[in-house]
Backbone as CSV, one residue per row, in Angstrom:
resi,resn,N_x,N_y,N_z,CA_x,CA_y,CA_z,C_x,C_y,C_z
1,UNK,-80.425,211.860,-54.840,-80.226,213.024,-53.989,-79.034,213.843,-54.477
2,UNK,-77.956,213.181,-54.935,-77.055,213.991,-55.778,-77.269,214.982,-56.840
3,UNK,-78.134,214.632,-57.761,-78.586,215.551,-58.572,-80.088,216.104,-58.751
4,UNK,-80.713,215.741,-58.175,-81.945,216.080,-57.645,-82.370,217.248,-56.340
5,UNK,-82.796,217.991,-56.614,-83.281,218.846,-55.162,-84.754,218.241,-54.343
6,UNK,-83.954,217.660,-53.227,-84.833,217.364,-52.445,-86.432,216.282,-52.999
7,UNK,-86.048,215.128,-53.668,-86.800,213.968,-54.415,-87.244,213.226,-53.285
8,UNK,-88.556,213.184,-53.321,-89.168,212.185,-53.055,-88.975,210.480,-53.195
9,UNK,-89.395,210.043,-51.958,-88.513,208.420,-51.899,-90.060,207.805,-51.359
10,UNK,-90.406,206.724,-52.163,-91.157,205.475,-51.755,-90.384,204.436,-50.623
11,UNK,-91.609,204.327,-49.445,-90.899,203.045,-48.649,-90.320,202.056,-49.157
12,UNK,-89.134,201.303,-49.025,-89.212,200.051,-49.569,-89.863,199.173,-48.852
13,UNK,-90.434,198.189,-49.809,-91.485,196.593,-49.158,-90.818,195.445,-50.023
14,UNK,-90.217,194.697,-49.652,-89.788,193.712,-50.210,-91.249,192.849,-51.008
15,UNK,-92.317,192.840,-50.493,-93.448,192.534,-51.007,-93.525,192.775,-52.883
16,UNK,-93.048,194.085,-52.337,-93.374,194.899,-53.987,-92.443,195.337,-54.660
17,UNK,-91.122,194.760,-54.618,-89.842,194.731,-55.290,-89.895,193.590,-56.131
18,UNK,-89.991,193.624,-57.458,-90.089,192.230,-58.805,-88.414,191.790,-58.324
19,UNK,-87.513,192.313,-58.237,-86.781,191.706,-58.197,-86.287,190.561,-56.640
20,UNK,-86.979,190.951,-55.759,-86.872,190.263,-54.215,-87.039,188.461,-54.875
21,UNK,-88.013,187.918,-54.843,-88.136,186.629,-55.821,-87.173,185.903,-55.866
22,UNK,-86.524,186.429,-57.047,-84.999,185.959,-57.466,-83.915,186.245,-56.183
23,UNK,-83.927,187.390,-55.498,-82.826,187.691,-54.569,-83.265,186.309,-52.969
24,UNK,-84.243,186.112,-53.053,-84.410,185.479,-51.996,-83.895,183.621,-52.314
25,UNK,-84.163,184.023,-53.252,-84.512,182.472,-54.160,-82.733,181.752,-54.084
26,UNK,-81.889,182.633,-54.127,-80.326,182.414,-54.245,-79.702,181.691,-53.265
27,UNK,-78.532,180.534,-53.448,-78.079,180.202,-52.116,-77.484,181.449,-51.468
28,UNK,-77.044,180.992,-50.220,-76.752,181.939,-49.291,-75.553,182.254,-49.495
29,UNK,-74.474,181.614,-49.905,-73.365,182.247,-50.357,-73.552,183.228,-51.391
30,UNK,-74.004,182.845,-52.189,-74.276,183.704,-53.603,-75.325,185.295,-52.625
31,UNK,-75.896,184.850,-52.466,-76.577,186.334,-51.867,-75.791,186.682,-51.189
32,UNK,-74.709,186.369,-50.083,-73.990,187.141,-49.364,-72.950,187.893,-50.281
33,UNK,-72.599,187.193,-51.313,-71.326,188.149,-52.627,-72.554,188.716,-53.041
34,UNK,-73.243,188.730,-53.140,-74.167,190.035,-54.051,-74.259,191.418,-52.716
35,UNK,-74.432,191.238,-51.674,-75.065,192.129,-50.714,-73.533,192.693,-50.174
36,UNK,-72.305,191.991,-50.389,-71.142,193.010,-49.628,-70.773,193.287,-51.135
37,UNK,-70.863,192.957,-52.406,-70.663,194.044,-53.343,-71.573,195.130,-53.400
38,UNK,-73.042,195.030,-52.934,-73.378,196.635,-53.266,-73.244,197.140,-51.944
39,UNK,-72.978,196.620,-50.698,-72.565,197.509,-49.822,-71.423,198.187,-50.115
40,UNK,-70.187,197.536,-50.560,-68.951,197.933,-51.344,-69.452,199.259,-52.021
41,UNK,-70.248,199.153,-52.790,-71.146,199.997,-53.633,-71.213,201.404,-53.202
42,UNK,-72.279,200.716,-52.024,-72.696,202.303,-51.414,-71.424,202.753,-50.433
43,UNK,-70.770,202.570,-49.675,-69.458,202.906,-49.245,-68.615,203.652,-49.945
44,UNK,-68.362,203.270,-51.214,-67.350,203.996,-52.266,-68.635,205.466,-52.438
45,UNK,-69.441,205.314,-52.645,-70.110,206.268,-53.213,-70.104,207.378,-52.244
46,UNK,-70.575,206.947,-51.259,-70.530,207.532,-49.906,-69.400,208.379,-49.600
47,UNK,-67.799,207.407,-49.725,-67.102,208.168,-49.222,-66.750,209.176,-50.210
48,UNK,-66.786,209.243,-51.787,-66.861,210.139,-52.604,-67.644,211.245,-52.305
49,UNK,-68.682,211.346,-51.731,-69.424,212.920,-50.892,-68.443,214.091,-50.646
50,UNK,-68.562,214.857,-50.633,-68.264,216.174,-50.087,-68.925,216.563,-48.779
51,UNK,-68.728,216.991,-48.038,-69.216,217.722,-46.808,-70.456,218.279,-46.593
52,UNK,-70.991,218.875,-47.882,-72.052,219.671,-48.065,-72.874,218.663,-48.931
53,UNK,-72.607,217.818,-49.635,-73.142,216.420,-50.147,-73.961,215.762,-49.461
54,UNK,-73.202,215.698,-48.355,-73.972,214.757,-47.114,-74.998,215.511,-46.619
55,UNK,-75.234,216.763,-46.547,-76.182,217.574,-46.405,-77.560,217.456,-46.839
56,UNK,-77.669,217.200,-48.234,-78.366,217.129,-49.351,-79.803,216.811,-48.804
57,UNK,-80.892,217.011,-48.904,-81.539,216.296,-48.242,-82.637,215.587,-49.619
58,UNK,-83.590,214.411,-48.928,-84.363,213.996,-50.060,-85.561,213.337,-48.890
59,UNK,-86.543,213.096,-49.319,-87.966,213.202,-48.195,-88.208,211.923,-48.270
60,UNK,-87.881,211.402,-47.240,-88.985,210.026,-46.727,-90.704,210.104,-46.484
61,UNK,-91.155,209.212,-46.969,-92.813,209.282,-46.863,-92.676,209.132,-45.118
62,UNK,-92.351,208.340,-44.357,-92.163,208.361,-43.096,-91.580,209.302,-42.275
63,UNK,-90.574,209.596,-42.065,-89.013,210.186,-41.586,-89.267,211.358,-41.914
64,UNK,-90.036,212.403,-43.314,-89.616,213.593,-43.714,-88.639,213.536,-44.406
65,UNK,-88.223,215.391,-44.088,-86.933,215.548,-45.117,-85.915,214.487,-44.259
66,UNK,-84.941,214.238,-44.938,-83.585,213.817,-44.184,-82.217,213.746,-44.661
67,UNK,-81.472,214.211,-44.339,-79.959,214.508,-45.256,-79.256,213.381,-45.447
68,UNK,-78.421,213.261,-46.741,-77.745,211.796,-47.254,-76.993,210.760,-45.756
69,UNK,-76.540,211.927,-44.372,-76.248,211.571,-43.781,-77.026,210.610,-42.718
70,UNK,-78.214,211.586,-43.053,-79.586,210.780,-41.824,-79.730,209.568,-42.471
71,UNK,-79.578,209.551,-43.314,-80.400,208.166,-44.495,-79.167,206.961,-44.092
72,UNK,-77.787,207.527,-44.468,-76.971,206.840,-44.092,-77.034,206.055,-42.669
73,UNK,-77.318,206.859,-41.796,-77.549,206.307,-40.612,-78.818,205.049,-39.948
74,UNK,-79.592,205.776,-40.572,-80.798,205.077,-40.964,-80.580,203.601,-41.199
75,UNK,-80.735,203.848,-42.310,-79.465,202.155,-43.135,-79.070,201.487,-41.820
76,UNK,-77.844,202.168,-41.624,-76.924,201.636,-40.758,-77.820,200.624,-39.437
77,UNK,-78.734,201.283,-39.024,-79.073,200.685,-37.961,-80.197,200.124,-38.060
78,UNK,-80.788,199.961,-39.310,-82.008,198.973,-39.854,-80.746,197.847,-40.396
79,UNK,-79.769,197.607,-41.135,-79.270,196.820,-41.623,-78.649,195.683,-40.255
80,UNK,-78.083,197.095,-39.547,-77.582,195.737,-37.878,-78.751,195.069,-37.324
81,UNK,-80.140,195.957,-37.657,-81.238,195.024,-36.894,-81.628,193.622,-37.711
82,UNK,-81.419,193.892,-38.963,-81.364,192.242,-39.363,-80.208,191.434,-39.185
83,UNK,-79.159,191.955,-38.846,-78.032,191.331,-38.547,-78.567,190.589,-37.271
84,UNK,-79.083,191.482,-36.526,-79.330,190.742,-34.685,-80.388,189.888,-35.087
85,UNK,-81.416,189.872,-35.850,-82.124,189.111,-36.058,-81.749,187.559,-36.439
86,UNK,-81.024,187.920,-37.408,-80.389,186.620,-38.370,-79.553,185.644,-37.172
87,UNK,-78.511,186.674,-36.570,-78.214,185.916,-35.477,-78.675,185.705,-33.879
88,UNK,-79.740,186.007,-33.734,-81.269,185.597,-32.789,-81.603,184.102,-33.331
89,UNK,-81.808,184.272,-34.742,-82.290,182.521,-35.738,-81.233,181.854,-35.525
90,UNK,-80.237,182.011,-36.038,-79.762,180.747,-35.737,-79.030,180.347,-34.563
91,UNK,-78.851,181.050,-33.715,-78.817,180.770,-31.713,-79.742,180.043,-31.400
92,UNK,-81.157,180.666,-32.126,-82.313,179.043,-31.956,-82.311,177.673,-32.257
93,UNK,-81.187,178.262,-33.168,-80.854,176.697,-34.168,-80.359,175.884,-33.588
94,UNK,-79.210,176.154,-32.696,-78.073,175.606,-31.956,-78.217,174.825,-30.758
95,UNK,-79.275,175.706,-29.902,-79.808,175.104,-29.082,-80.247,174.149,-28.637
């Protein structure tokens, strides 16, 4: 979306990601240092934006157009829903 006007975006499906496999396959420590370095990732990148950056927009097959900010948000509250999930599982666990 940075250098692109308004690009088209495929859903992601973990189904159809070659690399999911291997990412699932990892202990859980090791996947958790992989997933807060590219959150690290996208954060730095993020906060590097400009004002009018965040604007930008790029088209979800679902969602439509939506600006770096919508997407951001987006994220944000698909990523806490596996958070509540993850900790939904293991509250079952405990029990």
């Amino acid at each position: 979306m940075a250098a692109e006007d308004e690009p088209q975006f495929a859903r992601y499906r973990a189904e159809d990601d070659p690399e999911w496999p291997a990412m699932a396959a990892l202990p859980t420590a090791v996947a958790v240092v992989r997933l807060r370095a590219l959150r690290a990732n996208i954060v730095q990148w993020i906060s590097g934006l400009s004002a009018a950056q965040t604007m930008r927009v790029g088209i979800h097959p679902l969602f439509g157009a939506q600006s770096v900010a919508e997407m951001v948000e987006f994220f944000l509250v698909h990523e806490g829903h596996h958070l509540y999930m993850a900790m939904t599982r293991l509250g079952d666990k405990r029990a």
